[in-house]
C-alpha positions as CSV (number, residue, x, y, z in Angstrom):
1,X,-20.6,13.9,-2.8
2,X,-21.6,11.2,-4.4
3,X,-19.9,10.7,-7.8
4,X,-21.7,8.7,-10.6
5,X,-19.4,5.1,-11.5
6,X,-17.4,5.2,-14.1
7,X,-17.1,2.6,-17.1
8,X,-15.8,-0.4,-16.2
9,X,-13.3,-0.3,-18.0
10,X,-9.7,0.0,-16.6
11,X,-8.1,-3.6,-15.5
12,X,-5.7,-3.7,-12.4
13,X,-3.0,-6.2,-12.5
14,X,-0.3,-7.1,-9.5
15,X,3.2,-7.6,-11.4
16,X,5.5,-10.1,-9.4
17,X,8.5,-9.2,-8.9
18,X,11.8,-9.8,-6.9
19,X,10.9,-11.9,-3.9
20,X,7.5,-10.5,-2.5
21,X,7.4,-7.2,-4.8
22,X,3.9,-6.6,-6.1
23,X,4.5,-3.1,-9.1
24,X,0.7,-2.6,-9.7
25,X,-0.4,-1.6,-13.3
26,X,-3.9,0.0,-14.6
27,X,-4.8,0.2,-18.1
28,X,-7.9,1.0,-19.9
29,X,-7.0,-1.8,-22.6
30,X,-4.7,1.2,-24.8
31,X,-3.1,3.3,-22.1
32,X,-1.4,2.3,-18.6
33,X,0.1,3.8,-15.2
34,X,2.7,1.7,-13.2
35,X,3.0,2.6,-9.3
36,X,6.3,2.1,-8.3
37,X,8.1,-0.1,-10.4
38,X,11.2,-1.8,-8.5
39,X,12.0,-4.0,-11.8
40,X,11.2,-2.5,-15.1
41,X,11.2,-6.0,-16.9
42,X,7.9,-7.4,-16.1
43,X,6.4,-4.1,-17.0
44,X,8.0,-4.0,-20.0
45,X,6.1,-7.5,-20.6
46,X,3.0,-6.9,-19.4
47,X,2.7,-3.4,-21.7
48,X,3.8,-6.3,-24.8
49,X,1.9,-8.6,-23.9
50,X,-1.5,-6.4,-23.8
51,X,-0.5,-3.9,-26.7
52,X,-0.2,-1.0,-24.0
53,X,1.1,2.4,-24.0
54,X,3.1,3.6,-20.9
55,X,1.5,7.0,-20.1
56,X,2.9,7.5,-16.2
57,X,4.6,6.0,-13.4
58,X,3.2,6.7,-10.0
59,X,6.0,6.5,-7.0
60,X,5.3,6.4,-3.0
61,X,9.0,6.6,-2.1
62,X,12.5,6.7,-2.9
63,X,13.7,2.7,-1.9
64,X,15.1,1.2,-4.8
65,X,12.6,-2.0,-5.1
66,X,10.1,0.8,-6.1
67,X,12.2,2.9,-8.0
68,X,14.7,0.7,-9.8
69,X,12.7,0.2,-12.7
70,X,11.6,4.1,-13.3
71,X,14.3,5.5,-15.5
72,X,14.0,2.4,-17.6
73,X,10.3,3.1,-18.4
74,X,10.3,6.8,-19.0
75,X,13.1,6.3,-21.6
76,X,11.1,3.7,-23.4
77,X,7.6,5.5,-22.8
78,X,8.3,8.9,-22.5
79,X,6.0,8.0,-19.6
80,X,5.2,11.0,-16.8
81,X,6.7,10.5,-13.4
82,X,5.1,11.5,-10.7
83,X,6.5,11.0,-6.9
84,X,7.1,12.9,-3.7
85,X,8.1,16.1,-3.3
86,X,11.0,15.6,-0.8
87,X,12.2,12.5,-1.6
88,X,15.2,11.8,-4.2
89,X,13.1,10.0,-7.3
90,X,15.0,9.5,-10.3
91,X,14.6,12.7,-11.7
92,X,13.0,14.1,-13.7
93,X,9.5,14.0,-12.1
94,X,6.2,16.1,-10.6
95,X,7.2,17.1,-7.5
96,X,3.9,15.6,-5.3
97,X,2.9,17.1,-2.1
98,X,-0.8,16.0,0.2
99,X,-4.0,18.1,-1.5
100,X,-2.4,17.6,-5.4
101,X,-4.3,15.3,-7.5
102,X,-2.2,15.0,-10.7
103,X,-4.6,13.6,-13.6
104,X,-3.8,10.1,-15.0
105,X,-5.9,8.3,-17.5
106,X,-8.5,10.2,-17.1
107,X,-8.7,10.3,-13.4
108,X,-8.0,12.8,-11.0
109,X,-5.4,11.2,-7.9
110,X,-5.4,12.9,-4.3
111,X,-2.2,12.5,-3.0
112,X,-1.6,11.7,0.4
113,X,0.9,12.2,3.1
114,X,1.9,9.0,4.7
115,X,5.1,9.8,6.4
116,X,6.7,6.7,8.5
117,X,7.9,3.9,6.8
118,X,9.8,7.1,5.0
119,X,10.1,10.6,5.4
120,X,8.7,11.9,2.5
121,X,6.5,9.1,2.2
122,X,2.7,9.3,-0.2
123,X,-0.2,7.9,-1.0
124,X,-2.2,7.8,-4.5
125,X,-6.4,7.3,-3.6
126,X,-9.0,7.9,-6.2
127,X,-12.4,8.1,-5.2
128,X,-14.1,5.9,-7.7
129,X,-12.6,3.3,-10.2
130,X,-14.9,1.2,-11.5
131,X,-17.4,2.0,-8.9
132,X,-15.2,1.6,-5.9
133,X,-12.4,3.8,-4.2
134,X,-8.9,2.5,-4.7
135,X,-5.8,3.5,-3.0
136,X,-1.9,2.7,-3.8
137,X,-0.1,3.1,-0.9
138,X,3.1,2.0,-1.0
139,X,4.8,0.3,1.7
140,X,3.2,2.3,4.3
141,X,0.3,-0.4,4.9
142,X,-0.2,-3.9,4.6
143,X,-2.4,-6.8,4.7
144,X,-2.5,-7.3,8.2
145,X,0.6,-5.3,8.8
146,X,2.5,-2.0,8.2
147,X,5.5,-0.3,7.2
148,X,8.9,-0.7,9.1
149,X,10.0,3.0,10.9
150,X,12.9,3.5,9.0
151,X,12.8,7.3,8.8
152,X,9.7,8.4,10.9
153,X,8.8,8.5,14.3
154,X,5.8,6.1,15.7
155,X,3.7,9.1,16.0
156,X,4.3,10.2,12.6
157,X,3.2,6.6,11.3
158,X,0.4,6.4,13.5
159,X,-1.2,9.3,12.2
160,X,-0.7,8.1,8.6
161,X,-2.2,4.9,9.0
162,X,-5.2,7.0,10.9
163,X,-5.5,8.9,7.9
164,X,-6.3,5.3,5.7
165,X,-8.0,3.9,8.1
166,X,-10.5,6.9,7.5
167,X,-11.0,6.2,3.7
168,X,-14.4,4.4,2.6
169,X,-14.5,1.2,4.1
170,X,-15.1,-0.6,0.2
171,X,-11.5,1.0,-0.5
172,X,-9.3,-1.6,-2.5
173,X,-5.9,-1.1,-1.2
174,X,-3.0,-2.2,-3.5
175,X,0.2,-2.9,-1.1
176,X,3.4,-3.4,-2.3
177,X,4.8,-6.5,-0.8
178,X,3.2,-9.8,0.0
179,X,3.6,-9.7,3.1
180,X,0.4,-11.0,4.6
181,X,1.1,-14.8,6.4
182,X,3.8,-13.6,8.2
183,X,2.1,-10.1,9.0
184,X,-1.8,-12.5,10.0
185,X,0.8,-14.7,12.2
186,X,1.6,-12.2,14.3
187,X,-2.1,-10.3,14.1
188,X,-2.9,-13.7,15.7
189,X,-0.1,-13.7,18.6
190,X,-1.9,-10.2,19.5
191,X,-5.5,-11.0,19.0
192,X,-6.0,-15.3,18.9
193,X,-9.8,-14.8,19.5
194,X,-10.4,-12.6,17.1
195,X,-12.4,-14.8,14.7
196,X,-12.4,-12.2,11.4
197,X,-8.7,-12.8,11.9
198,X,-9.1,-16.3,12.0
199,X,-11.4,-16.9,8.6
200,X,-9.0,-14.3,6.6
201,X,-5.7,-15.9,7.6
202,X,-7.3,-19.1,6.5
203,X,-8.4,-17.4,3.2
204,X,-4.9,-16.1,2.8
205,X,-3.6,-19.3,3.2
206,X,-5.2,-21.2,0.7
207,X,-4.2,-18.3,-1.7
208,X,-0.8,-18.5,-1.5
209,X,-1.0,-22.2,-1.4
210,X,-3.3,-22.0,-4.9
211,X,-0.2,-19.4,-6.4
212,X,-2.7,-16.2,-6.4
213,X,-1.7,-13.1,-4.4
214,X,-3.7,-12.4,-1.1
215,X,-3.7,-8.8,-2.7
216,X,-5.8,-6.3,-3.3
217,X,-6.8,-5.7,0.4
218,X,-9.8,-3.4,1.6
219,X,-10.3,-0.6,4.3
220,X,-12.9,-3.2,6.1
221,X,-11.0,-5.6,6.4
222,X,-7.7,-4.2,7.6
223,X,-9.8,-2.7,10.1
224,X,-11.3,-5.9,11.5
225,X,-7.9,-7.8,10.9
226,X,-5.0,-5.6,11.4
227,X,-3.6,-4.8,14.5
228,X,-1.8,-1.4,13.4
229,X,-4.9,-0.2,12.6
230,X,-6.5,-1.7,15.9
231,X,-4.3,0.0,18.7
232,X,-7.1,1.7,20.4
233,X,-8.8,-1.7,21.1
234,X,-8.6,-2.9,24.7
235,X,-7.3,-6.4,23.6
236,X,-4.5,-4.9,21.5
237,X,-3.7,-2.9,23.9
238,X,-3.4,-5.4,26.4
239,X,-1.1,-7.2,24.2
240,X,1.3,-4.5,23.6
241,X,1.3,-4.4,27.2
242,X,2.5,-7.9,27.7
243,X,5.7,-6.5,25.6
244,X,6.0,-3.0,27.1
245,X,4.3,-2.3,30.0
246,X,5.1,1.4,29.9
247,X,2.9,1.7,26.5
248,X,0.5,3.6,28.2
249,X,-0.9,6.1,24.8
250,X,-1.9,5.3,21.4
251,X,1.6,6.3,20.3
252,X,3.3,4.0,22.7
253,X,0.5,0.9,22.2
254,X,1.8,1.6,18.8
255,X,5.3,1.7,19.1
256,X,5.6,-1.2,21.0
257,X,3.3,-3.2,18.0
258,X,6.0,-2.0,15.9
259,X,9.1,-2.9,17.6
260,X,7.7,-6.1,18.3
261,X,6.7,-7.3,15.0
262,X,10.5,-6.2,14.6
263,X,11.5,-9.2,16.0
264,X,8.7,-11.6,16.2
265,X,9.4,-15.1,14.4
């Protein structure tokens, strides 16, 4: 179905913080969500800066660079938390599981399970927002990367990158870490002739090299660009092969992606 744009009116903005932390914050110029706010000081900043109210905090996991900052907030807001079900969020929150879509400043969010990088891992996607899908998803995908396996199993992660891989290709896709030279670096070491690759790492480069963020990331181009996404390509494959000759299945192609990104410099 296709649903009619809304007003352009709500702003996103990526809020530095720690090293490569990026806490993403929407507001329709009087009301604001937060998605998993490490560090509640730039927040609180941002909302004084722009005159905001704090209505609700949106959380993909329990790690404590996306959580730190949550308790903070909802004693200053009163703000909503909302997070997964399964996971240990400062409580008290919405207990989230895939197929709820909690309404947030005026929009309904379908939440998704990403399972992986964590076990209880989600996802936050709205179909339209400003005329384009957008999707928070936590450290579970990345500009030219993913999430490490710190509590999932490569199949488990592979099937949750499948699942935003799947979303409309104009998706903007608000990571959580700028990650992206290090993650195109090794892109490149699997695919060098892939020339999308090629054009975007240059892009990303003279981002970071201008101060801006190489974030927001879409569907399209993680698709073209990012080998996690790209395991079922011959030349990916081949590549992971180089590392593990046994990978032999999508799981295992993607397995050995991971382990090698583990330990690529």
């Amino acid at each position: 179905m296709n649903l009619p744009p809304l007003p352009d009116r709500l702003k996103l903005l990526a809020l530095p913080a720690f090293d490569d932390n990026y806490l993403w914050l929407l507001h329709d110029g009087q009301r604001a969500l937060v998605v998993d706010p490490g560090d509640a000081a730039p927040v609180q900043a941002m909302l004084q800066t722009l005159n905001l109210t704090l209505d609700a905090i949106l959380v993909t996991h329990h790690h404590a660079d996306h959580v730190g900052g949550v308790a903070q907030l909802r004693n200053a807001w009163g703000a909503q938390v909302y997070g997964p079900a399964t996971e240990r969020i400062p409580a008290p929150f919405i207990p989230l599981h895939q197929g709820d879509a909690p309404e947030v400043l005026g929009l309904s969010w379908q939440v998704i399970d990403v399972p992986g990088h964590t076990a209880g891992h989600i996802a936050f996607f709205n179909p339209n927002v400003n005329g384009k899908p957008l999707l928070f998803c936590g450290d579970t995908l990345f500009s030219g990367g993913c999430g490490r396996l710190f509590e999932g199993t490569p199949a488990q992660m592979l099937d949750s990158l499948d699942k935003l891989a799947a979303l409309p290709s104009d998706t903007v896709v608000c990571c959580t870490h700028e990650y992206t030279l290090s993650n195109l670096r090794f892109a490149l070491a699997i695919e060098p002739g892939n020339a999308d690759l090629q054009t975007y790492y240059g892009q990303c480069v003279e981002s970071r090299a201008s101060g801006q963020p190489t974030l927001p990331t879409s569907v399209a181009t993680e698709q073209r660009i990012n080998p996690f996404l790209r395991t079922r390509q011959a030349a990916v494959q081949e590549a992971a092969r180089t590392f593990d000759p046994a990978a032999d299945s999508d799981v295992a192609v993607f397995a050995a992606l991971r382990q090698w990104k583990n330990q690529f410099k």
